[in-house]
C-alpha angles and dihedrals in degrees: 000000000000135000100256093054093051098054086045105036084179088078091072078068133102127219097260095048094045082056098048087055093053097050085048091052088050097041089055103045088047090055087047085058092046100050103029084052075070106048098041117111107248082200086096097055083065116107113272116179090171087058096044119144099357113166112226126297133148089277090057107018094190081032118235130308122223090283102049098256118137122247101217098059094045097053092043095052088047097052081058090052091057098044089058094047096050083042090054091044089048097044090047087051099045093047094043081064097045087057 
């Protein structure tokens, strides 16, 4: 065994296991987004002068925008936003050919 394979194990991978890992990261991180879009406290998108242009810290991980909101929040509901808008444009297409 030499010396490079054992610092990347990734090199003892093919191609097409090195693939199937990759769709399973992105599948799970797609999923934690999902689900975490769900659990997360809409309290902090309220305005928040107080809070206002705060750079990041592990109360505001994106930091805050003009109005106090947090930006975390923000982009992560709106990830979700995106993934049920592309769901519905997909479902709507998928069922427009199997009719």
């Amino acid at each position: 065994m030499s010396k490079v394979s054992f610092l990347n194990p990734l090199n003892s991978l093919n191609l097409r296991q090195k693939t199937i890992l990759l769709i399973v990261i992105i599948i799970l991180v797609l999923v934690s987004v999902f689900i975490s879009s769900y659990s997360i406290d809409t309290s902090t998108m309220v305005t928040n002068f107080i809070a206002r242009n705060q750079p990041p810290s592990f109360e505001h991980l994106f930091g805050t925008d003009w109005l106090g909101r947090d930006m975390f929040t923000r982009t992560i509901k709106a990830v979700n936003s995106i993934y049920c808008i592309v769901g519905n444009l997909l479902y709507k297409k998928k069922s427009k050919k199997s009719a």
